[in-house]
Every structure is written in structure tokens, then in C-alpha cells.
C-alpha positions as CSV (number, residue, x, y, z in Angstrom):
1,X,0.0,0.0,0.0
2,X,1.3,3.6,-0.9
3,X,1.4,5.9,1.7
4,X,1.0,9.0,-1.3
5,X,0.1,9.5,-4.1
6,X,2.8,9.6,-7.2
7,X,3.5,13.4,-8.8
8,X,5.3,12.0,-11.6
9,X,3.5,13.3,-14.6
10,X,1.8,16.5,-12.9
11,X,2.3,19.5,-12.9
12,X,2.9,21.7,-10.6
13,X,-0.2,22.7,-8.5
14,X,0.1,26.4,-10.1
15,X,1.1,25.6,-13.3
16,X,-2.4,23.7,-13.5
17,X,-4.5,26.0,-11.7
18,X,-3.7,29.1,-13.5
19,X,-4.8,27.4,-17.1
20,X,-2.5,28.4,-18.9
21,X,-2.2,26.8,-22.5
22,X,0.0,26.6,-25.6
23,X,-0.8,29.5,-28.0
24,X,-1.7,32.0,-25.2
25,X,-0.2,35.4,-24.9
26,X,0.9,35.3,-21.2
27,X,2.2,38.3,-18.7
28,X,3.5,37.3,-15.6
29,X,3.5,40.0,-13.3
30,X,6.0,39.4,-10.1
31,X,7.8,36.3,-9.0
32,X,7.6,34.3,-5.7
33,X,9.6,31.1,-6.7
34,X,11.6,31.0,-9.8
35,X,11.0,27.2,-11.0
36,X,6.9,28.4,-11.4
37,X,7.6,31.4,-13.2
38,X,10.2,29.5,-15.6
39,X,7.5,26.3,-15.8
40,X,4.5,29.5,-16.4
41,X,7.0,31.1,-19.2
42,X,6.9,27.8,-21.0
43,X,3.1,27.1,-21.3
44,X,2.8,29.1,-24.3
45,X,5.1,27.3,-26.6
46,X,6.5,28.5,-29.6
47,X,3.4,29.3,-30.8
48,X,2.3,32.1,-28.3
49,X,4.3,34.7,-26.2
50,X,5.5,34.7,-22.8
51,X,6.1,38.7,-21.3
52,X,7.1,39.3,-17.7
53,X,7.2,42.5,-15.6
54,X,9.7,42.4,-12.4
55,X,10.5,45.1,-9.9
56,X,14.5,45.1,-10.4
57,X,17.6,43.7,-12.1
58,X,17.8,41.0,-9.1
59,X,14.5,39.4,-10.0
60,X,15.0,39.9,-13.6
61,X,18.1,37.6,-13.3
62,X,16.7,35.2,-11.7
63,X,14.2,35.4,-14.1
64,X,16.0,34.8,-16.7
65,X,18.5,32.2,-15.5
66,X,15.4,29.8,-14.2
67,X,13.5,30.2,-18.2
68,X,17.0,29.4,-19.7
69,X,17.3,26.1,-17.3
70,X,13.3,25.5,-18.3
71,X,14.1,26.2,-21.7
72,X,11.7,28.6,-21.9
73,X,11.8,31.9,-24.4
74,X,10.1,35.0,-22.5
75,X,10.9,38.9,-22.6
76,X,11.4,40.3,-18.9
77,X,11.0,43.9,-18.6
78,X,11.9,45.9,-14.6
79,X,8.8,48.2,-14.9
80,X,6.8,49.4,-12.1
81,X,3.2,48.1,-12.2
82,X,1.2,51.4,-12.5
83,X,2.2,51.8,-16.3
84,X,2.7,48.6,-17.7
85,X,5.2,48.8,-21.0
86,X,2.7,47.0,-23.3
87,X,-0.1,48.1,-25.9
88,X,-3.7,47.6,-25.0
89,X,-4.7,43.9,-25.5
90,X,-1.5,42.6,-26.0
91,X,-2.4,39.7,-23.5
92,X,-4.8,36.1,-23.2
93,X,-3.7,36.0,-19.5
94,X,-2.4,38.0,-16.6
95,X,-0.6,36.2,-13.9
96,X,-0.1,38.3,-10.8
97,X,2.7,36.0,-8.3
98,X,1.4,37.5,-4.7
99,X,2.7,35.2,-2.6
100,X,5.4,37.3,-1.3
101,X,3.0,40.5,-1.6
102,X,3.6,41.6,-4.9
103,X,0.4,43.1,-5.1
104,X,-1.1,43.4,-1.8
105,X,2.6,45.7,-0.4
106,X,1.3,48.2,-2.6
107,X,-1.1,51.4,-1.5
108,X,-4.8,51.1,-2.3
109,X,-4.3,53.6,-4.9
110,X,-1.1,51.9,-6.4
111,X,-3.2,48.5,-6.5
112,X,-5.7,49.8,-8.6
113,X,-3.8,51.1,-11.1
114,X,-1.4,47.9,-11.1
115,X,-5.2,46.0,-11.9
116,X,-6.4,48.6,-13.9
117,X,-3.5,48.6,-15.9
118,X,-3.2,44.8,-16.7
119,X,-6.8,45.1,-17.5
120,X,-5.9,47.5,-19.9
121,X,-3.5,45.0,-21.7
122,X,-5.7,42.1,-21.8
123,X,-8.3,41.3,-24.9
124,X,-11.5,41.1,-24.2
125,X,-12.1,37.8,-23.1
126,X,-9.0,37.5,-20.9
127,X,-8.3,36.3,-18.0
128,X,-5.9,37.4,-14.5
129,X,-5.4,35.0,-12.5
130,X,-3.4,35.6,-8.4
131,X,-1.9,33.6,-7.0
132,X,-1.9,34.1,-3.2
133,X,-0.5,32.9,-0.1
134,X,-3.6,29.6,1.0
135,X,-3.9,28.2,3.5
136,X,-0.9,26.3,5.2
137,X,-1.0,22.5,5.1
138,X,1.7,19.8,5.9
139,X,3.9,20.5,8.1
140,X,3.7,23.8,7.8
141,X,0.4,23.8,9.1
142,X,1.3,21.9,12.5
143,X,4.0,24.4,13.0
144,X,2.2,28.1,12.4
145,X,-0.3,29.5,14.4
146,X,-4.1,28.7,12.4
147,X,-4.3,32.4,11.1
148,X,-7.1,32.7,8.8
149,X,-5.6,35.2,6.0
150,X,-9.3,36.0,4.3
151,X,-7.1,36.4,1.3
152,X,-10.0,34.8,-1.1
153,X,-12.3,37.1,-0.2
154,X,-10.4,40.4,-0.3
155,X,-9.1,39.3,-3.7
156,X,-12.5,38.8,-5.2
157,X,-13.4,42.1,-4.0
158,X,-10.5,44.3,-5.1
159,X,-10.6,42.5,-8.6
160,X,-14.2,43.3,-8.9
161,X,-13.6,46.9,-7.9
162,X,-10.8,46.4,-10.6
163,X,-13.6,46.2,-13.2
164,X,-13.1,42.5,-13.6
165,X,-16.3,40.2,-14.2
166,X,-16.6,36.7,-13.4
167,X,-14.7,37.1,-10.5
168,X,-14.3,33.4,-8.6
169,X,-11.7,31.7,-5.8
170,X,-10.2,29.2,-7.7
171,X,-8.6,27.1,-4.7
172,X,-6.9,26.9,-1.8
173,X,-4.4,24.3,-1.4
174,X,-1.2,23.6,-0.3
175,X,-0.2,27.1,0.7
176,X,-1.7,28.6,-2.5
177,X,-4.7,30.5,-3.3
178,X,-6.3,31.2,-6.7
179,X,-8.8,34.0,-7.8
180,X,-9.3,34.3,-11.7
181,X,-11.6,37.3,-13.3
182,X,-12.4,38.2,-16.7
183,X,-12.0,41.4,-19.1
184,X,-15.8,41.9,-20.3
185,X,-15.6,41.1,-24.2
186,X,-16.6,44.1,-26.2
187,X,-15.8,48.3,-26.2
188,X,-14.3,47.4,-22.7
């Protein structure tokens, strides 16, 4: 009898939630663990286009060293979040990586625009997708205090304020969450 089950052949737990695909014009906004972003900057293939924006030249590095180990071909721009570098609709998906508080270290008013403005680069249609701190499980779990973060929640609402539709918690599991919205299709 196995004790667990095998992760040979899976993907990584964020890889698979953000639904990602081959073809898809990604950004990647942030980085909490190189070896997701570089496995993220892959999904599109040769076929679509993986962007990232990064904070500074240290990120950016290890940025770029963890897609060259993946094998994976992806422009990295330092930019700060309120003016993303990138034409309007450039984008399937938006990734924001908020584990380490990409997004919620920023003022109210520098939150918004960082959402407004990767709404602005998305198609009609697209999607953003966090990627939060979850829940702790494991061992981790047994060895923090049982803090309920309420980081679902608070990201529903401030996408929805954001203009997003469809907002929706994903998941939370194994110290991740997920909260995907959508860019209304149309004159948006």
C-alpha cells in the first residue's frame, strides 16, 4: 500500500491551476519562486508569447536564468506596475505572483492602477489569475499558528472593484490560493 500518491507526470499545483495553454499570450507580473515562473513562461510554446514584468535587475536575473534552465523563451521587462510597458490587449492572461506581496505591499491607490492597468493589456475575453498565499497545510500547518488570512475574499473584491467580471476563488491548497476574473468582451 502507498502511503501517497505519485506526482510523476503532474504538474505543478500552479502551473495547473492558472490554465495556462499553448498558443496564449501570457504576462506574468511578479515572482515568488523561480521554478513556477520559468515552468508558467513555458506554457505558451512556440506558438504564443510569454512577457514578464519584475520590480529590479535581481529578480530579472533570476528570471531569466530559471526560463533558460526551463528552456523557456520569455521577454522580462523591470517596470513598475502602475504603467505597464505593453499596448492595449496585447495579453490572453495576466498572472499576478502574490505570494510574497507583490500586489497586496502596494497602496490602495497603487493596487488599482497595477489592476487597472493589466486590465488595460488584456483582450476582451482574458483572464488574470493571483496567486496568493492559502492556507498552510503539511507541516507547515502543524508548526504556524491557524491564522485565517481571508485572502480569497479580499481578492475577489478588489478584482471586482478592478472592473473585472466573473470574478471566482479558484482554490486553496497547499499554501496557494487562486482568484481568476475576466475582461468583459466588447468596447471594454
Amino acid at each position: 500500500m502507498f502511503l501517497r500518491q505519485t506526482t510523476v507526470g503532474r504538474e505543478p499545483l500552479a502551473i495547473a491551476m492558472s490554465g495556462a495553454r499553448m498558443g496564449e499570450r501570457l504576462l506574468q507580473i511578479g515572482m515568488d519562486t523561480p521554478v513556477v515562473t520559468a515552468l508558467l513562461a513555458a506554457k505558451p510554446g512556440l506558438s504564443g508569447e510569454s512577457s514578464m514584468v519584475v520590480p529590479d535587475d535581481a529578480t530579472a536575473v533570476s528570471a531569466k536564468r530559471a526560463a533558460d534552465k526551463a528552456g523557456a523563451l520569455v521577454n522580462i521587462r523591470v517596470h513598475a506596475l502602475g504603467a505597464l510597458p505593453f499596448d492595449q490587449h496585447s495579453f490572453d492572461l495576466v498572472i499576478f505572483h502574490n505570494r510574497d506581496g507583490q500586489l497586496t505591499n502596494l497602496t490602495d491607490t497603487e493596487r488599482a492602477q497595477a489592476l487597472q492597468e493589466s486590465r488595460r493589456v488584456l483582450r476582451p475575453g482574458g483572464r488574470v489569475v493571483i496567486i496568493d498565499k492559502g492556507t498552510p497545510s503539511g507541516l507547515t500547518a502543524i508548526f504556524q499558528s491557524r491564522k485565517e488570512t481571508g485572502a480569497p475574499a479580499s481578492t475577489v473584491k478588489t478584482l471586482e472593484a478592478a472592473g473585472f467580471r466573473a470574478v471566482r476563488p479558484l482554490g486553496d491548497r497547499d499554501g496557494y490560493s487562486f482568484v481568476e476574473g475576466m475582461k468583459a468582451g466588447g468596447g471594454d
